[in-house]
C-alpha positions as CSV (number, residue, x, y, z in Angstrom):
1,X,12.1,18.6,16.2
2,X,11.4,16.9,19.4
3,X,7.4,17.2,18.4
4,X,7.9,15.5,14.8
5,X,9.7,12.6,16.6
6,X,7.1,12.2,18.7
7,X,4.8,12.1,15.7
8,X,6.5,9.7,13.6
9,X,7.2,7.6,16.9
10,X,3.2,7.6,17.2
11,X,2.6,6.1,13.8
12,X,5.0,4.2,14.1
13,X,3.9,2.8,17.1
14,X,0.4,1.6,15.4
15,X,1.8,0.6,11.9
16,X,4.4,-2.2,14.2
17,X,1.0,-3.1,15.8
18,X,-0.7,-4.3,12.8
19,X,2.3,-5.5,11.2
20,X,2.5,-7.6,14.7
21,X,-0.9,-8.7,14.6
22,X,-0.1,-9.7,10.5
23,X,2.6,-11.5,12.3
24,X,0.6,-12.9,15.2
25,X,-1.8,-14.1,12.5
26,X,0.0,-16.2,10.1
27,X,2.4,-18.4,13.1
28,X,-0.5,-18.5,15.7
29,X,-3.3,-20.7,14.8
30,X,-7.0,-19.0,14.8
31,X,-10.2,-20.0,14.5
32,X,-11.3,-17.2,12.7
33,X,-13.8,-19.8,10.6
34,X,-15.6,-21.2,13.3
35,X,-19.1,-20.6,13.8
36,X,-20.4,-20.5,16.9
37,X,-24.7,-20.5,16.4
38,X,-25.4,-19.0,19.5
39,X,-23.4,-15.8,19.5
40,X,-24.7,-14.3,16.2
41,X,-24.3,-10.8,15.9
42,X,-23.5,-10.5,19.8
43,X,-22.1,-7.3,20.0
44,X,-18.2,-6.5,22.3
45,X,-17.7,-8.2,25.4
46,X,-14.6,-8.7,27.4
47,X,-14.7,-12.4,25.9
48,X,-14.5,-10.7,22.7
49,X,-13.5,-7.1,22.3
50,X,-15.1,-6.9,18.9
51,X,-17.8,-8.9,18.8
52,X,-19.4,-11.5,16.4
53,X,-20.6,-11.5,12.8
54,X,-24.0,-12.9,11.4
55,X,-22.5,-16.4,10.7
56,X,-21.0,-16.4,14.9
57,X,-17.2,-15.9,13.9
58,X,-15.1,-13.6,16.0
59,X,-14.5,-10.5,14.6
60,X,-11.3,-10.0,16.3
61,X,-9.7,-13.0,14.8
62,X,-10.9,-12.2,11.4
63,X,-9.5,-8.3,12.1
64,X,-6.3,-9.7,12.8
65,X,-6.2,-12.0,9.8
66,X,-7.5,-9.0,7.7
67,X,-4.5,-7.5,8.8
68,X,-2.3,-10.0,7.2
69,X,-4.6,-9.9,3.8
70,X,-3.8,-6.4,3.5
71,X,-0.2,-5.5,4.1
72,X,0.9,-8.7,2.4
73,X,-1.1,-7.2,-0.9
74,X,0.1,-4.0,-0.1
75,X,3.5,-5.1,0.4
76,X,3.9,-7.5,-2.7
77,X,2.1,-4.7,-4.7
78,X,4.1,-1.8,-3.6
79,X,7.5,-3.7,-3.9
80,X,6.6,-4.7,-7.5
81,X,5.3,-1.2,-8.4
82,X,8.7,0.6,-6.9
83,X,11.4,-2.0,-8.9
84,X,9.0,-1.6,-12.0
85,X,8.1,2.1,-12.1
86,X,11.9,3.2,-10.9
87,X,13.4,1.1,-13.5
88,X,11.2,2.3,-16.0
89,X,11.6,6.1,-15.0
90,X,15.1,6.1,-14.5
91,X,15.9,4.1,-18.2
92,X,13.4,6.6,-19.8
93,X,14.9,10.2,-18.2
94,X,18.2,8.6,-18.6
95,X,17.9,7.2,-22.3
96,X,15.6,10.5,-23.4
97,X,14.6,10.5,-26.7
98,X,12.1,8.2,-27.9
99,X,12.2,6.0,-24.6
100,X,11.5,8.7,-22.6
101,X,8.7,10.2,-25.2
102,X,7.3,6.5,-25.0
103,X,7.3,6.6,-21.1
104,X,5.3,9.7,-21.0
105,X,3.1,8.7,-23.2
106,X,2.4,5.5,-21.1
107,X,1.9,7.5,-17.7
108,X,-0.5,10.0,-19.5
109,X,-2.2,7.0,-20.1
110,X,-2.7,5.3,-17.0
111,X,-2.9,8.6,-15.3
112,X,-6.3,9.7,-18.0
113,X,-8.1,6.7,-16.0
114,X,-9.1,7.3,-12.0
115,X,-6.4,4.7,-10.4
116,X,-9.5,2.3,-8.1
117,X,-11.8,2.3,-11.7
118,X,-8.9,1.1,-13.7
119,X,-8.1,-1.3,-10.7
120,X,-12.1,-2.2,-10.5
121,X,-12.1,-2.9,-14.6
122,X,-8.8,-5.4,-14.4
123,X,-9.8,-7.1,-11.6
124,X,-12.8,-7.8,-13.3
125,X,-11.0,-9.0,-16.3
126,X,-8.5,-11.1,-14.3
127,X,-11.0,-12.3,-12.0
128,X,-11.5,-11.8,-7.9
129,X,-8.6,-13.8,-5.6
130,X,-5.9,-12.7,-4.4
131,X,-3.2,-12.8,-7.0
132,X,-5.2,-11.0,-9.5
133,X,-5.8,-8.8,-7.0
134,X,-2.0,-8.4,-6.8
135,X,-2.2,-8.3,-10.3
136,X,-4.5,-5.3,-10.9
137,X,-3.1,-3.3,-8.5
138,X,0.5,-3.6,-9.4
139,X,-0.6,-3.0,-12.9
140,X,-2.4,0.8,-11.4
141,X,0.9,1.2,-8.7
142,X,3.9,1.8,-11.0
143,X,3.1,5.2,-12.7
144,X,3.7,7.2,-9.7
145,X,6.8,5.1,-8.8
146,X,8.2,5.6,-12.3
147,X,6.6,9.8,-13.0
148,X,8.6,10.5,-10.0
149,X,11.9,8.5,-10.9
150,X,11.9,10.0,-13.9
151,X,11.6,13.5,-13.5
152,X,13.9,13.2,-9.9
153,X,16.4,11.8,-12.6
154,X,15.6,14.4,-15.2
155,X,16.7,16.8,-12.6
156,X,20.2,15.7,-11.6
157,X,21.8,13.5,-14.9
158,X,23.7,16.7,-16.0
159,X,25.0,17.3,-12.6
160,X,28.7,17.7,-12.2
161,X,29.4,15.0,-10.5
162,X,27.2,12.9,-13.4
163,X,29.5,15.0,-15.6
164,X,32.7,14.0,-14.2
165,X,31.9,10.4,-13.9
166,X,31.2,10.0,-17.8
167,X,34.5,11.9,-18.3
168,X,36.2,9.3,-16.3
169,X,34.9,6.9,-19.1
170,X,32.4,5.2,-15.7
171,X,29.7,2.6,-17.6
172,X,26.2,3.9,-18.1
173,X,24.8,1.5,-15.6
174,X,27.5,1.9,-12.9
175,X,26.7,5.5,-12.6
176,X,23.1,5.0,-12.3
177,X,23.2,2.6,-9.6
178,X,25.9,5.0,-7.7
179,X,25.3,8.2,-8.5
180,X,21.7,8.4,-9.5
181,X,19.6,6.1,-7.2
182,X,20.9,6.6,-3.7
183,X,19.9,10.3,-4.6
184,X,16.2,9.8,-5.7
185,X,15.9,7.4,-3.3
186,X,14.4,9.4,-0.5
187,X,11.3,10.7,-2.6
188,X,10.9,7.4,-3.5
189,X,11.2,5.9,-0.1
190,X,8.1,8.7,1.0
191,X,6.2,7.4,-2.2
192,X,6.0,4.1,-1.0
193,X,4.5,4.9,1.8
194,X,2.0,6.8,0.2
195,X,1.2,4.1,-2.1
196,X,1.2,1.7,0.4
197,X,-1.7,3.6,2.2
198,X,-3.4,3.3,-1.1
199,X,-2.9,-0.2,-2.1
200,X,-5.0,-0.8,1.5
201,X,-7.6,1.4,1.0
202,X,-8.0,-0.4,-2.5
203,X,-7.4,-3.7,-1.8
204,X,-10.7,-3.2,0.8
205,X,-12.5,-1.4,-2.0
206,X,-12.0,-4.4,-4.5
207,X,-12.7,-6.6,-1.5
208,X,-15.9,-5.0,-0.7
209,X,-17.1,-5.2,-4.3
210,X,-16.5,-8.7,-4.6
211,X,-13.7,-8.4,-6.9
212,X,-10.8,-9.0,-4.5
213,X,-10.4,-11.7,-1.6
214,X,-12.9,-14.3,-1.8
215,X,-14.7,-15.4,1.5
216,X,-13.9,-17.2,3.8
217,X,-11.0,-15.8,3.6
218,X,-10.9,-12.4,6.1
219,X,-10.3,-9.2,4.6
220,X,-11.5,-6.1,6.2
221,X,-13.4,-5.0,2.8
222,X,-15.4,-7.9,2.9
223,X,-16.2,-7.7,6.5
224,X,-17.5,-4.3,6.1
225,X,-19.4,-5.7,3.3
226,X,-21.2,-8.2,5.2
227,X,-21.4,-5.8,8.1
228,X,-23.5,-3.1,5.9
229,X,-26.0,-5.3,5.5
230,X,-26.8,-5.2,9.4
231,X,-25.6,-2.0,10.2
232,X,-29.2,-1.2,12.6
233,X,-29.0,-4.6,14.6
234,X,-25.1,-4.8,14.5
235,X,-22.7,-1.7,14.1
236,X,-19.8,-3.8,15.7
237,X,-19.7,-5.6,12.3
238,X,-18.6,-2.5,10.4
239,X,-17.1,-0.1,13.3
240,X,-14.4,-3.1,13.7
241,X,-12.7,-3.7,10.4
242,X,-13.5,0.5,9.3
243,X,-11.7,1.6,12.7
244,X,-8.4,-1.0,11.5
245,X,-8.8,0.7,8.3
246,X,-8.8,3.8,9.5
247,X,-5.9,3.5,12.1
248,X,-3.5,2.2,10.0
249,X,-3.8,4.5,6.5
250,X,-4.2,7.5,8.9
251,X,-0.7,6.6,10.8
252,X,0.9,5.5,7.8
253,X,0.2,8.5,5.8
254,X,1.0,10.6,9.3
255,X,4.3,8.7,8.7
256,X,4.7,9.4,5.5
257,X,4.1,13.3,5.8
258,X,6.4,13.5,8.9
259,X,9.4,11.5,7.4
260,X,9.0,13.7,4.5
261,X,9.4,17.2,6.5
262,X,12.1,15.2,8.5
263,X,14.1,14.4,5.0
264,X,13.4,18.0,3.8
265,X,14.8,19.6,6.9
266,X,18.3,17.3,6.4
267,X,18.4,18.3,3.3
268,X,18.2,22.0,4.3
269,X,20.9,21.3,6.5
């Protein structure tokens, strides 16, 4: 027990990090735009821990603004994907019949398409920037939210205690917001956080493509993107933004799994 709290404390420790650099980023004025001519693709210094890109900019500031690209995408996305897809599970397992039919029919859907092509193929409908982005990706989000919702539902509606309540003569929606949500909230909690690793990972892949945050704004998918193109001359220009990446969708899934076993063993209990 005292090992899996060390875990989560660990990812923890490196998702607050970003999230403080997000933080750092937005009330903190940076220069992240400015071009300084002689320092092009200078590689990590102690002026500048991460080096500079082909244009001169400091990679460090533009990590740290990626930073607050992606978790406010991944936040806005993930937020409208869990209302959405728990509302729309919950009605449909609740209501069964032809709303629930419906429902399924809809997440077979979305789920016959790979989730970043489908994302790829609105965004290019909709357009690169970033509330398309938002857009797209919300759009892809939801099914998990809602699959789970529903069959988490599905599972406990004819419960006794869900019994007793409509013997009592309780309203439909009164017992799902008391006696159904808070207990499918914990799967849903540990789905967020799954998604939210995903939403990151796609938001750079949409990014990197072209399709997502347009220059010269930062986001770490189009710093990579620029980076590949010097890759011989100037590894610092990828190894920055894919090590930010990296970190923080490797501690928040590490999160993720450990909150999980640390839910299931309560449960056990």
């Amino acid at each position: 027990m005292i090992k899996m709290i060390k875990n989560i404390n660990a990812s923890l420790l490196v998702v607050l990090f970003w999230f403080v650099c997000a933080i750092l980023g937005t009330f903190i004025s940076l220069n992240e735009n400015d071009i300084f001519l002689n320092k092009i693709l200078e590689g990590p210094s102690w002026e500048n821990w991460c080096g500079y890109d082909h244009l001169g900019r400091s990679i460090c500031e533009r990590i740290i603004l990626g930073a607050r690209t992606s978790l406010c995408v991944a936040f806005v996305v993930v937020l409208i994907s869990f209302i959405v897809g728990t509302i729309l599970g919950v009605v449909g397992a609740w209501c069964g019949g032809i709303y629930d039919k419906l429902l399924v029919i809809l997440i077979d859907i979305f789920m016959a398409f790979p989730g970043i092509l489908l994302a790829i193929a609105l965004a290019g409908l909709l357009g690169p920037g970033i509330l398309n982005t938002v857009i797209a990706l919300s759009i892809v989000s939801w099914v998990g939210f809602s699959r789970l919702a529903r069959v988490q539902t599905l599972s406990i509606k004819n419960r006794d205690h869900i019994i007793a309540a409509h013997a009592l003569g309780t309203l439909e929606y009164r017992i799902t917001l008391k006696h159904v949500l808070p207990l499918i909230m914990a799967p849903l909690i540990i789905e967020g956080t799954i998604s939210f690793a995903s939403v990151i990972i796609a938001e750079a892949s949409l990014s990197f493509l072209g399709l997502g945050i347009q220059p010269p704004a930062a986001s770490w998918g189009s710093m990579i993107k620029d980076g590949s193109q010097y890759m011989l001359v100037a590894p610092h220009m990828v190894l920055g933004p894919g090590f930010a990446i990296l970190s923080l969708v490797l501690c928040i899934n590490f999160f993720g799994d450990n909150l999980r076993s640390k839910l299931d063993i309560m449960e056990s209990k």
